[in-house]
C-alpha positions in Angstrom: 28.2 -30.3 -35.3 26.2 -30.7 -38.6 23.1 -32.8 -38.9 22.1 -35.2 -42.2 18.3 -35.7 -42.9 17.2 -32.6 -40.9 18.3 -33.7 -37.7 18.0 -31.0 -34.7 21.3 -29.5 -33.4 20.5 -26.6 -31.1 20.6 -27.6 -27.5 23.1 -30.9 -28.2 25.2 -31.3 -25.8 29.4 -31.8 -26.4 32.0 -32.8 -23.7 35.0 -34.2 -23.8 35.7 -36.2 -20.2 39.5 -37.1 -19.7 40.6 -40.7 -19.7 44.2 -40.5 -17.8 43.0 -37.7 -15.1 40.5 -38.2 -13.1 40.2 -35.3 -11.2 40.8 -32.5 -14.3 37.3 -31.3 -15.5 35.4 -31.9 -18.5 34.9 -29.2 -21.4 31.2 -29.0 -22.2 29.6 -27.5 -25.1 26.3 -27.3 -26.3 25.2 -26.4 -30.1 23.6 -23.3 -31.2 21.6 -22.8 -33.8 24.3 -23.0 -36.7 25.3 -26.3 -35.3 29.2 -24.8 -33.4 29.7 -25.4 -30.0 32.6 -24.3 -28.4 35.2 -25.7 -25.6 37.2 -23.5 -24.6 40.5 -23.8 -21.9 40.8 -28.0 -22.8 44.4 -28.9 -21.6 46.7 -31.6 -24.2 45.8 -35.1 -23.2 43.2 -38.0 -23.8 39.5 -37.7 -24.1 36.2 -39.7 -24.5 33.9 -37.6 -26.6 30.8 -37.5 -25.4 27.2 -36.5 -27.3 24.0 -36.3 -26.1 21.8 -35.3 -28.9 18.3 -33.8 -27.9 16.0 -36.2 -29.5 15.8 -39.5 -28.8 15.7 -39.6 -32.6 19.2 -39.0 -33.3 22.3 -40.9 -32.9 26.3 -40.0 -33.8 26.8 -41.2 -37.0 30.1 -39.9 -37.1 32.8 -38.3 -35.4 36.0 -36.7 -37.0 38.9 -34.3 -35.5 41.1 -32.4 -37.2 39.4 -34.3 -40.7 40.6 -37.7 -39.2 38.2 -40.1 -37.7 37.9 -40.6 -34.3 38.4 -44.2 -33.2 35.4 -45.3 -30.7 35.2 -42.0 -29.3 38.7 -41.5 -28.4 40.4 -38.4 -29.0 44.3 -37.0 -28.3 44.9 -33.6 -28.0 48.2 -32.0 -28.2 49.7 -28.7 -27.6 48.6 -27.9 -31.0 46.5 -24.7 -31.8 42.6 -25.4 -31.8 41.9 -28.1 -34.3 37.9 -28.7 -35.2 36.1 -31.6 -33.7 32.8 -32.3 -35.9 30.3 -34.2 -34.6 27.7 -35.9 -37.8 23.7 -36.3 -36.4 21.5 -38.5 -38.0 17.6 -38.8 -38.0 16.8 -42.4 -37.6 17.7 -44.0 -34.4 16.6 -47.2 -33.7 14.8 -48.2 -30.7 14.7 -51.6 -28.8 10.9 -52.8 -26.7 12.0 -55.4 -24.4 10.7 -57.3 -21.5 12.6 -59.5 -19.1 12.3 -63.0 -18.1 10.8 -63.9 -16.1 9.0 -60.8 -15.4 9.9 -58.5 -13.0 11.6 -55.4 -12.0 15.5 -56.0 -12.5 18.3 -54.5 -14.4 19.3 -54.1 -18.1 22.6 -53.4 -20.5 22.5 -53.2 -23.9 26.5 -54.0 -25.2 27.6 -53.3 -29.0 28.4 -56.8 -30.7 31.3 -55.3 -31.9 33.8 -54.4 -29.4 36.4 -52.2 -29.6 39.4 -53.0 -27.3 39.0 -50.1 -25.3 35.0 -49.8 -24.4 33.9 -46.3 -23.6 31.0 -45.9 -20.8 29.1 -44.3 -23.7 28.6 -47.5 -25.7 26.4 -49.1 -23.0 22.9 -48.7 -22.2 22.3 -49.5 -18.7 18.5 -49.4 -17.0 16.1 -50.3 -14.8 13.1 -52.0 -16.1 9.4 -51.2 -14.3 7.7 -53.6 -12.0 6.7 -55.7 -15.1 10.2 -56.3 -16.6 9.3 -54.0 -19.5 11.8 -51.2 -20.9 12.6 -49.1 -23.4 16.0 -47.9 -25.1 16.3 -45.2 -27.5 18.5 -43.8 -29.9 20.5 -46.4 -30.6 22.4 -46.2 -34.0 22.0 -49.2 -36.5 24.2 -51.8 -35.5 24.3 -55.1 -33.8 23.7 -55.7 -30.0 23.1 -57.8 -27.2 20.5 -57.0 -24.4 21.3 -58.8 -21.0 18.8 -58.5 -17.9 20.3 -58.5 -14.3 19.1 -58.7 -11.1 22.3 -56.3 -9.8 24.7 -55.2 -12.3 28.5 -55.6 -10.9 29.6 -51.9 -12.3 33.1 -53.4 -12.9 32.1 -55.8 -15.1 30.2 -52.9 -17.5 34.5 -51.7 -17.6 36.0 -55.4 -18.1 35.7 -56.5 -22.0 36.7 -60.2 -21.4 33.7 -59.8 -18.8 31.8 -57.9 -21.0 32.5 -60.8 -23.4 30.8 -63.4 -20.9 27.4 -61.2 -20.9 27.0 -61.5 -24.3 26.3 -65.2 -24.0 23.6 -64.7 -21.5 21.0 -62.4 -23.2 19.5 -61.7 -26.8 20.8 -60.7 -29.9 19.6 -57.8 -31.8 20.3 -56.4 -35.3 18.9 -52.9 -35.7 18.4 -50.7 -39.0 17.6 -46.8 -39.2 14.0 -46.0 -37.8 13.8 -49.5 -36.2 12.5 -51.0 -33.4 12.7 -54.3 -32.5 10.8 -56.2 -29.6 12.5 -58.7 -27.7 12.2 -61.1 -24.9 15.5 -61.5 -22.8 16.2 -63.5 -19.7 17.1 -62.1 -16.6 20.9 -63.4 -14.9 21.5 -63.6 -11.6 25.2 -62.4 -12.0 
């Protein structure tokens, strides 16, 4: 893992969940000092890469195995010798201070406006306001989104993109920069 603009790596957590097993475990990692982290004893197959960096500061601005990209955070492995996963930190995540309509305790998802055809569990944000319908969701890299309140989230629908799709037409839009943080009404749904 390296970090740009002094970003934190020591603690970070790596994994790399399976997408085709479901019962084989996960490899987890977590950086050192220097930024390595390793996984050791991950069998061939497909993986979501997963990061949790430790401040709410930070978001993956990149993510690159074996020097190629990695598409949405979906990685193959083969029977290959060890290739290196690197994993790009940046300082400057953006924040979103919302408050659902009308105002009450209920659900929240923030989807990407740009989705990819395969949508990882990662690229959501899914919460529970407090008793006043207010929330906040951090480290968010700069992008486009939509936030969408719910009075109970179907989990299914968070998997489906043509479903996704339909939420985005229920809640508020959102375009966020580095270091931002935007505050925005949103109305609750009842699906």
């Amino acid at each position: 893992m390296e970090g740009s603009t002094g970003a934190k790596l020591k603690g970070t957590k790596l994994a790399l969940m399976p997408t085709d097993r479901i019962m084989d475990p996960s490899c987890i990692g977590e950086a050192q000092e220097n930024g390595e982290a390793v996984l050791e004893r991950c069998s061939p197959g497909r993986y979501t890469v997963a990061v949790a960096p430790v401040a709410p500061t930070q978001y993956v601005k990149q993510i690159l195995y074996a020097g190629a990209h990695v598409n949405h955070g979906l990685l193959l492995t083969g029977t290959e010798s060890a290739a290196e996963l690197r994993v790009v930190l940046r300082e400057g995540a953006a924040r979103i201070r919302g408050r659902l309509s009308p105002a009450k305790s209920a659900w929240y998802v923030v989807v990407p406006r740009e989705l990819p055809a395969q949508l990882l569990p990662f690229q959501l944000r899914l919460g529970h306001s407090d008793s006043t319908g207010t929330f906040l969701v951090e480290g968010l890299p700069p992008g486009r989104f939509t936030v969408v309140g719910l009075t109970a989230p179907d989990v299914s629908v968070l998997h489906n993109p043509d479903a996704l799709l339909a939420l985005l037409t229920l809640g508020t839009e959102v375009r966020l920069s580095e270091n931002e943080e935007a505050a925005i009404t949103t109305p609750v749904s009842v699906r």
